[in-house]
Structure formats: structure tokens, C-alpha cells
C-alpha positions in Angstrom: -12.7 21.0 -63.8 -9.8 19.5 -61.3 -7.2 21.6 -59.8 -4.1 20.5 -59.8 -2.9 22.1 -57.0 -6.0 21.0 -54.9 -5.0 17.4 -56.2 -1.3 17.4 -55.3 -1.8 19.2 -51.9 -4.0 16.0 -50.8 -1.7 13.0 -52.3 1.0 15.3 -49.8 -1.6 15.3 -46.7 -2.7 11.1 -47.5 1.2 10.8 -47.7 2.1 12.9 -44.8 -0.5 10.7 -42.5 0.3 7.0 -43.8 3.9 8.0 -42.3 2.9 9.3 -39.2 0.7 5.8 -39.1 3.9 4.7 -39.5 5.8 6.3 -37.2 3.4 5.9 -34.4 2.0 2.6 -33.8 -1.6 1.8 -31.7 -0.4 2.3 -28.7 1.0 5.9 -29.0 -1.3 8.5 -27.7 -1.5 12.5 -28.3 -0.7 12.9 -23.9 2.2 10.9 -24.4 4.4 13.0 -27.8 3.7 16.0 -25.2 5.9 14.2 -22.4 7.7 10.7 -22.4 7.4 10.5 -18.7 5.4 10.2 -15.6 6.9 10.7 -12.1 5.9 8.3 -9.3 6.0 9.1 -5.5 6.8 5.5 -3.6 8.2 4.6 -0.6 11.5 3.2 -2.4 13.8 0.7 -0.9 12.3 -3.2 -2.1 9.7 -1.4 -3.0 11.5 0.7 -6.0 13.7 -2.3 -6.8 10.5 -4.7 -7.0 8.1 -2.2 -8.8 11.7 -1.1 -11.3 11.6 -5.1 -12.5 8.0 -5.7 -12.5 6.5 -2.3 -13.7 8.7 0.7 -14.1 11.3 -0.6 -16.9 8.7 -3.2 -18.5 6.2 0.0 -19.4 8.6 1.7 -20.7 9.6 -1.1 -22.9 5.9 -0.9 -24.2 4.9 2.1 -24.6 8.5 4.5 -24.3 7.2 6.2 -21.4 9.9 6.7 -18.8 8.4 6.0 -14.7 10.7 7.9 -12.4 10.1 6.8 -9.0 10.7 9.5 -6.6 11.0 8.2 -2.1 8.4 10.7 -0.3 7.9 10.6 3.6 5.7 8.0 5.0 2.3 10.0 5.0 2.5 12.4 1.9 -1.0 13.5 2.2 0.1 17.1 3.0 2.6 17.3 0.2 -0.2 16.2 -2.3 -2.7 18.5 -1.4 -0.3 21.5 -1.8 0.7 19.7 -5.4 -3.3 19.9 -6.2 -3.8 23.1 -5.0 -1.2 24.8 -6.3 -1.1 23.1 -9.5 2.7 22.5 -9.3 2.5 18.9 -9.7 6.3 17.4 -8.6 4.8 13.9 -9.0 1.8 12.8 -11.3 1.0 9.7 -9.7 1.8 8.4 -5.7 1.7 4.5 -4.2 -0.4 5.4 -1.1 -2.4 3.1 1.2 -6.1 2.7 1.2 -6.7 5.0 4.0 -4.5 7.6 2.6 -6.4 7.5 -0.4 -9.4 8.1 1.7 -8.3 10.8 3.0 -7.6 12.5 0.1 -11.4 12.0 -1.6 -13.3 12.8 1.6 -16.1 15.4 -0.2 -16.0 17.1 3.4 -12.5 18.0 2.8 -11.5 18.2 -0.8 -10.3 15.5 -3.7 -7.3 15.6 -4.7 -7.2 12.5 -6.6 -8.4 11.3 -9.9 -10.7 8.7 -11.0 -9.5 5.9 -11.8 -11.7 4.9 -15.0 -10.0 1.9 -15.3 -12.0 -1.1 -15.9 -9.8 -4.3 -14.2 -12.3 -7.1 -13.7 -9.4 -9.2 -12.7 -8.7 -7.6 -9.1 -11.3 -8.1 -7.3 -13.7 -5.7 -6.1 -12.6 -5.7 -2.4 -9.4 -3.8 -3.5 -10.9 -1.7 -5.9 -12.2 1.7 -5.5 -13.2 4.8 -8.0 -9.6 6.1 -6.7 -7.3 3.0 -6.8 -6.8 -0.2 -8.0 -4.9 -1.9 -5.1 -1.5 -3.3 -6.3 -0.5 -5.2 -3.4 -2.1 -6.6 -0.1 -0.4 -5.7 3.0 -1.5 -6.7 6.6 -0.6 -5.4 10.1 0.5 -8.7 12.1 2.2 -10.1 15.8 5.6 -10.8 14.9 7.2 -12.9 17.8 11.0 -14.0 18.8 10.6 -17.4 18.7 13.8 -18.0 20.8 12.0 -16.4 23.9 9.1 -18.8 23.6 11.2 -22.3 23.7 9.7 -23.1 26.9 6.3 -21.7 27.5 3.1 -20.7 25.2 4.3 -18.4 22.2 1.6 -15.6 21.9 -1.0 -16.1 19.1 -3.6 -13.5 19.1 -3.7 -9.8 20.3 -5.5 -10.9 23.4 -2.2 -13.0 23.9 -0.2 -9.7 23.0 -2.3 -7.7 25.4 -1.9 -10.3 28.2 1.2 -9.5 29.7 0.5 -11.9 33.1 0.5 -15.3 31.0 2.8 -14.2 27.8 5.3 -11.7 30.0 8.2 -10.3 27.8 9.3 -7.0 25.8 7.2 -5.1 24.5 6.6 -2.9 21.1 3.4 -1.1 19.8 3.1 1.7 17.4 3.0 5.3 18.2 -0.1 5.5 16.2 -3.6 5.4 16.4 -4.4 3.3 13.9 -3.9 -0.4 13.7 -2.9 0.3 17.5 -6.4 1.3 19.0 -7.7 -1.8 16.5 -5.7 -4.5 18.0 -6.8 -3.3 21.6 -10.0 -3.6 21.0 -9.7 -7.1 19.2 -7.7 -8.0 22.1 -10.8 -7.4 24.4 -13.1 -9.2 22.5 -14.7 -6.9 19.9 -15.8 -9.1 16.8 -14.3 -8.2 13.4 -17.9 -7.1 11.8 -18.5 -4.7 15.0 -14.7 -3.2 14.8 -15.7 -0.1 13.5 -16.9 2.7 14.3 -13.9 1.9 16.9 -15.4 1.9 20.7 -12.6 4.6 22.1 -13.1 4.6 25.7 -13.2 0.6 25.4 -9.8 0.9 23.3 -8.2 2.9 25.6 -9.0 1.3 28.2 -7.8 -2.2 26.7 -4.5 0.0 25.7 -3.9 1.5 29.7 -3.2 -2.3 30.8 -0.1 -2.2 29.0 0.8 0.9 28.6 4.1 0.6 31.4 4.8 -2.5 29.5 5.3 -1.2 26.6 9.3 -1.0 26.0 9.8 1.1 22.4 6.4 3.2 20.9 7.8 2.9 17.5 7.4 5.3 14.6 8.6 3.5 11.4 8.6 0.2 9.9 12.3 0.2 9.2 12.4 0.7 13.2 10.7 -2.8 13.8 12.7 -4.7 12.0 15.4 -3.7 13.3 13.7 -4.1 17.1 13.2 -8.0 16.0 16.2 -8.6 14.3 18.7 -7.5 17.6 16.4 -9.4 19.9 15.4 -6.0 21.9 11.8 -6.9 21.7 9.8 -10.3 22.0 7.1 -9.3 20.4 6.1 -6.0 18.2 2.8 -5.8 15.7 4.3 -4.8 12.5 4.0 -4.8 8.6 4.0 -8.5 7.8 7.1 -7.4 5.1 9.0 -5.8 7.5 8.6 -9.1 9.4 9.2 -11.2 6.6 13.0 -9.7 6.1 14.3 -10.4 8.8 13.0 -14.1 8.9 14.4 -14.0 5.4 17.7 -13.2 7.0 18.1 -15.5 9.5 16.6 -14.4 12.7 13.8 -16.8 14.7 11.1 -14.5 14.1 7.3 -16.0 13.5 4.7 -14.4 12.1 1.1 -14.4 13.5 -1.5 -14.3 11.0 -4.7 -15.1 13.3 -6.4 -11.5 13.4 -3.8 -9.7 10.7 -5.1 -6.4 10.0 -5.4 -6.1 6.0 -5.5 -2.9 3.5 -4.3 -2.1 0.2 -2.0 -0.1 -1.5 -2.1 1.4 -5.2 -0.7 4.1 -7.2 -3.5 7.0 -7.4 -3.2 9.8 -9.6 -3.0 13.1 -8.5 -6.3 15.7 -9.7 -5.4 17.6 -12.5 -1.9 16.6 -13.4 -2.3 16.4 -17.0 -0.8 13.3 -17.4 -3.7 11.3 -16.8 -4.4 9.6 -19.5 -0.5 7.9 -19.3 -1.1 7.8 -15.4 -4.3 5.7 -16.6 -2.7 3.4 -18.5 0.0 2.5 -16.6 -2.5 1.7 -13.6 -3.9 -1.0 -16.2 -0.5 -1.8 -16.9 0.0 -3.2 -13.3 -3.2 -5.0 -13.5 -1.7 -8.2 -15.1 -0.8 -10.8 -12.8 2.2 -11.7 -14.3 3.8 -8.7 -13.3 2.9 -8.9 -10.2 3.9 -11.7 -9.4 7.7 -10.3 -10.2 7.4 -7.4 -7.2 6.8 -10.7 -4.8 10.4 -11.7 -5.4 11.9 -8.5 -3.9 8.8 -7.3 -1.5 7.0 -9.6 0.5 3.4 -8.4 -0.2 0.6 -9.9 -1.8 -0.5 -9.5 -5.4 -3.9 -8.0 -5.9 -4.7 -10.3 -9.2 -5.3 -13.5 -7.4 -3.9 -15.3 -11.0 -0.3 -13.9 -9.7 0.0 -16.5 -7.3 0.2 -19.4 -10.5 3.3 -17.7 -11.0 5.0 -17.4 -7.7 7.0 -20.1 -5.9 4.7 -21.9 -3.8 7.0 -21.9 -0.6 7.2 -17.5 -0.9 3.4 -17.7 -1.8 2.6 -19.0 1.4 4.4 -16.2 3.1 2.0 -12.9 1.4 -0.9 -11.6 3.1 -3.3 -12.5 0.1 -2.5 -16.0 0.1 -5.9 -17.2 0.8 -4.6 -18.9 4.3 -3.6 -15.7 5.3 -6.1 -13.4 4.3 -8.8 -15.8 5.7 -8.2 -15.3 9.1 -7.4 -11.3 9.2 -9.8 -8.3 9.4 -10.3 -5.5 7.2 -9.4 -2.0 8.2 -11.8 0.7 7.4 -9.9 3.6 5.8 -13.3 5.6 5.3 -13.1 5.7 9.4 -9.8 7.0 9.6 -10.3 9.6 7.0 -13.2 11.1 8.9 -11.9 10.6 12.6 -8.1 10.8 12.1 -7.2 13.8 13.7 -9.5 13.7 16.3 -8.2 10.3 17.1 -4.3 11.5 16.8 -4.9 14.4 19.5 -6.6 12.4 21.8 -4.3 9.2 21.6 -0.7 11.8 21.8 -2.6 13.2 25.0 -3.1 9.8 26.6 0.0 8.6 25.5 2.2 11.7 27.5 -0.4 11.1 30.8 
């Protein structure tokens, strides 16, 4: 015999979940009616402005999660790892750099990032990794005044930079290790595939025959843009963006791509946060090469989705690291390397650099 009750009870609970079908189409999931937003650690300035248009406000469109986008120093391995460890988790997700990243999944030291578990068959699997999905393509390059070079050979190669007898002029190298000790060593003839694991006593060496022709030892890319831009340097490696501004505004500035050291950046996501499953799909989110191709407009970067460039303007194509032109002719850095040697490397180079 029915029961009533039992019958009404169920046309309620069929009832109560057609609406919620309703209410909540495909794309909802159970981590995101906890908490409509993820916080993202970048390093803001064109890079909050670009990511805002071609990321940020577009995901939120789509799905109603809310990216904040939060300016963290340069390096922010140290912050993350207390984040992890003390499960007080300021930021979900952070933009770092491949060797970063490498840092911070070194099984001799700890992960502290997630997996990725994101499958995005359309970056290609150079700039791909279990912990990040590179967004962007950046590369370490010469930028040159062109004005000083109206009249004699403009440098075109670190071996060129390093030569201060046949390219003489001002000076700037980074107060860093890495990219640094890399360039030396290109500069003395080391060949691209036998780069790494970097000869020190050869790069040191390479580095001690310009050492009191060095002018600035600069500590931030901001800092080398302005360096080119006033004219106090003739030549300065630097972050081929931090180049391409001030070309963009006016100043005769060339950049060198012959020998430009590449990496990646992405946004990881930081272990344990338990928005990982939004974290996740936002990182699929800026997969689509459409929306990279937007960041191009405000950072001068290259997309990771090589499909990005069919919708960029040829002419600021041809200025990103990935164009294939550019990339062709530039050498991978090995963030694995730095991850394992980096402080060892540090000490020694701020003791050589005080001799």
C-alpha cells in the first residue's frame, strides 16, 4: 500500500533538485558555492592590467568567480613556503617563473605546489610541466643604445657584450647569478647543449674581464629600463619587455635576440589551498589562445599557445620572444639547475662580486 507522505516528500525532493539544476548551470561546481574567489600573487604593473583584460574579468564573466590579483616581491618563494607550511594561504595561486617553480617541487626540499592535472595539448610540451602550464614566454636579451653605435659595430652577441676592447662603452649586468654566469659562459664559447651543469670557474673567469667595466650591477627590471631610457648605459642584458617599453616610447634602443635566454612563466597553485579545483580551472582558462593573445597588447611577452599569434598584429608579433624568429636563435635555461645549486651559487657569486 503507498504512503502518502512517502509520495509527497519525493515530488518535494525531485522539485527541490530540478530548481537547483536550474539555479546552477554545468559549469558551477561544489569548491566554488563555498567561495566566489581565488587570490592571485603577480607581479602587477602591465602585467595586472594585461592579465585584468585577458583573464581576470573574462573568468569571472564565465564562471562568477572573482581573481584578485595581489603585487608580491620579485622572488616570493620564501613567502609561499611559510603560506604552505602554515596553512595560512594569503594567496591560492602565484605567476612565478619556471625556475621558481623548480624550486618550490625540489623532493630534496619540500613541494609546495600542486599538480597541475590539467590536460592542454595546445601549449606545447616545452612549456609544460606537472607544476605549470607556462602562460607567457619571456627571454633574457642585449639591449643596446643604438645612438652610441652610429659609427662603429653595434654589439650582437654576448661575446660582443663581454668584449669591451672592440665594443668599448657603459656597462650594465645583473647582480645575479643567474642569466649572468650564463651569458659569460656563452660569451666564451660554451655551446647551448653543453650550457649546463654551468662550468663555474670558466664563468667566473669570463665574468673577471669585465668586472671594472661594469658601470650599474642592477637589481630590478624596472631599474634597466630606466638605465636605457636616460642614456646612462650603452648596453645592459635585460627582460626583452622591459626593453620593449622603452622602444615603445621612443628611445633608440635595439634589441638582440642572437643567444636570448628563454623561460616560462605560469600561475602555479599553491599545496593544499583548498581552492584547487577553481585554481584548476582557471589555469585551463588561460590555455585558449585567444586570450592570450589580449595580454600581448599591454605586455610584451609571448603567448604560450602558438595559435595566439593568428590573433596578434603582425608588426607587435614580431617583437615577443615566442615568435618563432626569436625563439629560434635563443637558449633554454635550465631551472632544475638553479633549484639545486642556487644558493650555493648566490654565496659564491656576492663573495666574488665584493673582492
Amino acid at each position: 500500500m503507498s504512503n502518502p507522505s512517502l509520495g509527497r516528500r519525493r515530488a518535494l525532493q525531485t522539485g527541490t533538485a530540478a530548481l537547483a539544476a536550474l539555479a546552477f548551470p554545468a559549469i558551477w561546481t561544489p569548491a566554488r558555492a563555498q567561495e566566489k574567489r581565488i587570490v592571485v600573487r603577480d607581479p602587477g604593473g602591465p602585467y595586472a592590467e594585461g592579465f585584468s583584460e585577458a583573464f581576470y574579468k573574462p573568468f569571472k564573466a564565465a564562471t562568477g568567480v572573482e581573481v584578485v590579483s595581489v603585487v608580491a616581491q620579485a622572488d616570493p618563494t620564501a613567502q609561499i613556503k611559510t603560506m604552505v607550511e602554515s596553512k595560512n594561504y594569503a594567496w591560492d595561486m602565484a605567476l612565478l617563473n619556471r625556475q621558481s617553480a623548480d624550486v618550490l617541487t625540489d623532493p630534496k626540499t619540500g613541494v609546495f605546489l600542486e599538480e597541475v592535472k590539467v590536460a592542454a595539448p595546445e601549449i606545447p610540451e616545452k612549456f609544460r610541466s606537472p607544476y605549470m602550464i607556462a602562460t607567457l614566454v619571456l627571454q633574457t636579451v642585449l639591449a643596446v643604445r643604438t645612438d652610441r653605435f652610429k659609427d662603429r659595430p653595434m654589439p650582437n652577441s654576448w661575446a660582443d657584450f663581454f668584449n669591451v676592447k672592440d665594443f668599448p662603452g657603459r656597462r650594465a649586468l645583473r647582480r645575479n647569478p643567474a642569466d649572468t654566469l650564463e651569458e659569460a659562459l656563452l660569451a666564451a664559447g660554451v655551446k647551448p647543449g653543453s650550457l649546463y651543469p654551468l662550468d663555474l670557474e670558466k664563468g667566473f673567469a669570463t665574468l673577471n674581464h669585465v668586472k671594472k667595466d661594469v658601470q650599474v650591477w642592477w637589481t630590478g627590471g624596472a631599474q634597466t629600463s630606466q638605465l636605457l631610457k636616460s642614456g646612462e648605459v650603452d648596453m645592459c642584458p635585460t627582460w626583452n619587455a622591459r626593453a620593449q617599453t622603452v622602444i615603445d616610447e621612443g628611445a633608440p634602443v635595439k634589441i638582440v635576440w642572437n643567444q636570448g635566454l628563454w623561460s616560462t612563466e605560469g600561475f602555479t597553485i599553491l599545496k593544499g589551498t583548498p581552492k584547487a579545483a577553481i585554481c584548476r580551472e582557471f589555469i585551463k582558462f588561460t590555455c585558449d589562445a585567444k586570450r592570450q593573445a589580449v595580454y600581448t597588447k599591454h605586455l610584451a611577452y609571448g603567448p604560450s599557445n602558438p595559435d595566439a599569434y593568428q590573433h596578434i598584429e603582425p608588426a607587435r608579433a614580431r617583437t615577443l620572444p615566442a615568435f618563432p624568429a626569436n625563439l629560434a636563435t635563443s637558449v633554454q635555461i635550465d631551472g632544475r639547475y638553479w633549484a639545486t645549486n642556487k644558493d650555493a651559487v648566490n654565496e659564491r657569486f656576492n663573495t666574488w662580486l665584493l673582492a
